[in-house]
C-alpha positions as CSV (number, residue, x, y, z in Angstrom):
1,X,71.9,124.2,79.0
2,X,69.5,121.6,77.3
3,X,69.3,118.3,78.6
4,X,70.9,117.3,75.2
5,X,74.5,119.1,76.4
6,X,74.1,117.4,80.0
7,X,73.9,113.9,78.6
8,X,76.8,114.8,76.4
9,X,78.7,116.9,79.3
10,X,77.9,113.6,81.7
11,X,79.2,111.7,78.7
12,X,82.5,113.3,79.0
13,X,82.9,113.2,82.8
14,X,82.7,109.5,82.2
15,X,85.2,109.8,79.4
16,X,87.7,111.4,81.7
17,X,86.7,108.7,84.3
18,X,88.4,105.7,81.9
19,X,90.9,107.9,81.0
20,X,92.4,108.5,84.2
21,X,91.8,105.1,85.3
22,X,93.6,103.9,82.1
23,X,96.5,106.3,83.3
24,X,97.0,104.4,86.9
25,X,97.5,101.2,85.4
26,X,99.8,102.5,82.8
27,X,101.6,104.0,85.6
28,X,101.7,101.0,87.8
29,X,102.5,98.6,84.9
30,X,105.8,100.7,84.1
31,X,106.6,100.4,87.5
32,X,106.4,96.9,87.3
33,X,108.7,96.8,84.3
34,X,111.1,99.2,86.2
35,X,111.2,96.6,88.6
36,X,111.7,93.3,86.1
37,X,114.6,95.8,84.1
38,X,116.0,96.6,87.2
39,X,115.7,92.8,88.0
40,X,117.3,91.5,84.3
41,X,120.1,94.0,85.0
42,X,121.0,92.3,88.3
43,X,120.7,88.3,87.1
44,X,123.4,89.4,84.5
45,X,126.1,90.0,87.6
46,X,125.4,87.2,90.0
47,X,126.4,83.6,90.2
48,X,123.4,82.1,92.6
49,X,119.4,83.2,92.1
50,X,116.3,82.7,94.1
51,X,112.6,83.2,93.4
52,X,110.1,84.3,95.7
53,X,107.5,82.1,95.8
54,X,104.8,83.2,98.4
55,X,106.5,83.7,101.4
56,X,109.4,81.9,101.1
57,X,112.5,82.2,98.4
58,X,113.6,79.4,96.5
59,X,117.2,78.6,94.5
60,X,116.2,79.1,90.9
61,X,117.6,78.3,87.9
62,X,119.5,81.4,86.6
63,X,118.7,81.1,82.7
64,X,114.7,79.3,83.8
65,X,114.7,82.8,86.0
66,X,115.6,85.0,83.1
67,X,113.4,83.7,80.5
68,X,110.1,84.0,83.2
69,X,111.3,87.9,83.8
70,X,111.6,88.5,80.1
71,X,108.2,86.8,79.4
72,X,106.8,89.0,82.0
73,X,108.7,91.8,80.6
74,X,107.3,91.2,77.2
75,X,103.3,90.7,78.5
76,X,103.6,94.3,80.4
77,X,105.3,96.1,77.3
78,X,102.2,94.6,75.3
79,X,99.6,95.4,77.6
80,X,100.9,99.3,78.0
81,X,100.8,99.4,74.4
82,X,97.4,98.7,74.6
83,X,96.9,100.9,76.9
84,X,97.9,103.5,75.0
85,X,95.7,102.9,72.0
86,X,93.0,102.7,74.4
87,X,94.2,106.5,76.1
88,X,94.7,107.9,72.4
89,X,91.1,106.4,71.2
90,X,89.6,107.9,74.7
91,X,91.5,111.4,74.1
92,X,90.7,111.6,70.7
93,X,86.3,111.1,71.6
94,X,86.8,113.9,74.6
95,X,88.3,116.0,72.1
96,X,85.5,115.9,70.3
97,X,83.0,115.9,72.8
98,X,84.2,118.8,74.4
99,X,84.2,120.9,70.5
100,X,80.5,119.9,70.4
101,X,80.1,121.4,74.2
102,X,81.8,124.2,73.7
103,X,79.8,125.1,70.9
104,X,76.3,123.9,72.3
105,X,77.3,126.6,75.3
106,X,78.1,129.3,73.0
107,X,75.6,132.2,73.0
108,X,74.1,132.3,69.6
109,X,73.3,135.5,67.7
């Protein structure tokens, strides 16, 4: 292997890298909007709400609680559709990068 196909094989380890660390936020931001679904779901059936502010839970206003939740619910659905360009735009350049390997490590005739 040249050092030509290291750089790019290196190239491509780093690739994956961002990619996989792309996919644990994705993960842990559809989590989070689980838990503020889960959340909106709840407000709709109960009279009295409370935020948790630090370590201590304070009476809230239902409909001041509701908007915040959707506003948060709204910011996490935009960033994991960013997210998602960014894994597409990452998948598509190791695609790539691993045709050019592939064919670099092929023996020639």
């Amino acid at each position: 292997m040249d050092k030509e196909t290291g750089k790019k094989l290196e190239h491509l380890q780093l690739i994956e890298q961002n990619l996989q660390a792309l996919l644990v936020q994705k993960q842990q931001l559809q989590a989070q909007l689980i838990e503020i679904e889960s959340a909106l779901q709840e407000l709709k059936n109960t009279k009295q709400t409370f935020k948790i502010i630090g370590n201590i839970m304070v009476s809230s206003n239902k409909e001041t609680l509701k908007k915040d939740l959707e506003q948060k619910k709204e910011t996490i659905e935009l960033r994991i559709k960013s997210i998602e360009k960014q894994e597409k735009d990452l998948r598509e350049k190791a695609g790539g990068m691993q045709s050019e390997i592939v064919k670099e490590l092929k023996p020639k005739k």
